[in-house]
N, C-alpha and C positions, 0 to 999 in steps of 0.2 A: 194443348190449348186448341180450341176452335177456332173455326175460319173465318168467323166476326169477333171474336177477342183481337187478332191481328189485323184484321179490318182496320175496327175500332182505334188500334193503335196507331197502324199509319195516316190513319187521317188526323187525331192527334197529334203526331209528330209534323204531321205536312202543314198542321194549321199551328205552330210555331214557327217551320220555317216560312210560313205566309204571311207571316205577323211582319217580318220583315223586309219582304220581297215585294214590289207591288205587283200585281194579276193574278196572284192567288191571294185568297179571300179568306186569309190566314184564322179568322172567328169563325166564321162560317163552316170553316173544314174540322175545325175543333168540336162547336156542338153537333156537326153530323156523325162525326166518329162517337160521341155519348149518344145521341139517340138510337144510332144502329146499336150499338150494343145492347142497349138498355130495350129494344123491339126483340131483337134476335132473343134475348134473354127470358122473355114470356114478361117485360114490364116489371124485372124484380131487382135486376140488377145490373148497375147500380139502384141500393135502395132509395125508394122517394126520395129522403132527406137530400142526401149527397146528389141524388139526382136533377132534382130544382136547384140545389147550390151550384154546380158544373155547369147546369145552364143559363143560369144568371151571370155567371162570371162571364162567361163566352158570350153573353147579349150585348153587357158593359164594353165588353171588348171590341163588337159588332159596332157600336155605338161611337166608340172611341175613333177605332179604324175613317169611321164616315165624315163624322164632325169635328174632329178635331184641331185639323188646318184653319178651318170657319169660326173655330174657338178660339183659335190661337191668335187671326189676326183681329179678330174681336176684340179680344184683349186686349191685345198691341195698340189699340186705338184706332184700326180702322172701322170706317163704317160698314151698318150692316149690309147695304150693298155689297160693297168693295168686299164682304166677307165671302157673300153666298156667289160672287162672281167668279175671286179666285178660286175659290174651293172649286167650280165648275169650270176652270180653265185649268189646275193642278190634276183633276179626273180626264179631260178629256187629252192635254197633250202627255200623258200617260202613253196612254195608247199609240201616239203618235212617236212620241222619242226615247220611252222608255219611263224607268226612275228618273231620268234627271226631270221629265216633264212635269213629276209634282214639283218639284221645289223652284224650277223656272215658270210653273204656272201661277205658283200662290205666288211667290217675291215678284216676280214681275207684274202679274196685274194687281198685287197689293199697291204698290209703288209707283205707277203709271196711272191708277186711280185717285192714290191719294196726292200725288203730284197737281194731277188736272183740277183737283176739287180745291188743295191749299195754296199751293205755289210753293211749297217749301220741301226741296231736296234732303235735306239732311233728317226730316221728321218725317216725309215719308221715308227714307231708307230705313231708320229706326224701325219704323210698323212695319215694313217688309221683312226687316231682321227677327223679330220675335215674332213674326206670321212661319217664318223656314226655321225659325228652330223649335216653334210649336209642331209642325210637322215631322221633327225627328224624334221631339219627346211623344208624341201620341201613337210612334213607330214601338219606342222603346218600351211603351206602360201595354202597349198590343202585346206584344213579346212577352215582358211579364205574365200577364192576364195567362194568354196562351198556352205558358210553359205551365201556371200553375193548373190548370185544366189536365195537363199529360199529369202531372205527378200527382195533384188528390184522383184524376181514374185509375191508376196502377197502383193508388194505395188504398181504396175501396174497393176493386175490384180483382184485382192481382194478388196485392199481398193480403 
């Protein structure tokens, strides 16, 4: 095999395990690994088809990875404030404390905004609760997405 088949591969492989790690860019590393290939390849292979479909998945995934915390307390009932805030306080103490910084960024300023805005503890903990478990299911459907990107390229273009 050539030096951008296993390229290709480990970045696939890496943008699964990134699907669930945070600081690696777990979609991101998945469609790089199809596109290097798919350059290295002379643009053939993966063919078109497969090729737009591998990279559609990995956008959704891209997609997922970003918005999803901001989906999740959306849904939960917070406002969209309170969405696009925790979402940006789950990214930034990231970087600060690790993983636990998403889920203490979304649940705590889901819950400390929606507190300030209702007065009611028990309905904001609620919206904080499905804002942190939205953030673990858009970890899990990442993963998914990702792992199914490694196995349709190893079976369009491997086997």
């Amino acid at each position: 095999m050539d030096v951008f088949l296993w390229i290709a591969l480990a970045l696939l492989v890496l943008g699964v395990v990134g699907s669930v790690l945070p600081l690696l860019p777990g979609a991101l590393l998945s469609v790089l690994g199809v596109v290097v290939y798919w350059v290295a390849s002379g643009f053939s292979d993966p063919g078109p088809i497969a090729f737009v479909g591998l990279t559609l998945v990995g956008l959704v995934a891209l997609v997922t990875d970003y918005a999803g915390g901001m989906v999740a307390a959306r849904f939960g009932g917070a406002s969209t404030r309170t969405s696009i805030i925790a979402g940006v306080a789950g990214f930034l103490l990231m970087f600060l404390i690790g993983p636990l910084g998403i889920f203490v960024g979304v649940a705590g300023t889901v819950f400390a905004l929606e507190y300030l805005d209702h007065q009611d503890a028990e309905e904001s903990g609620r919206r904080a609760l499905v804002a942190t478990v939205g953030v673990l299911a858009t970890a899990a459907v990442q993963a998914l997405l990702t792992f199914s990107m490694l196995v349709g390229f190893v079976l369009t273009v491997v086997l």
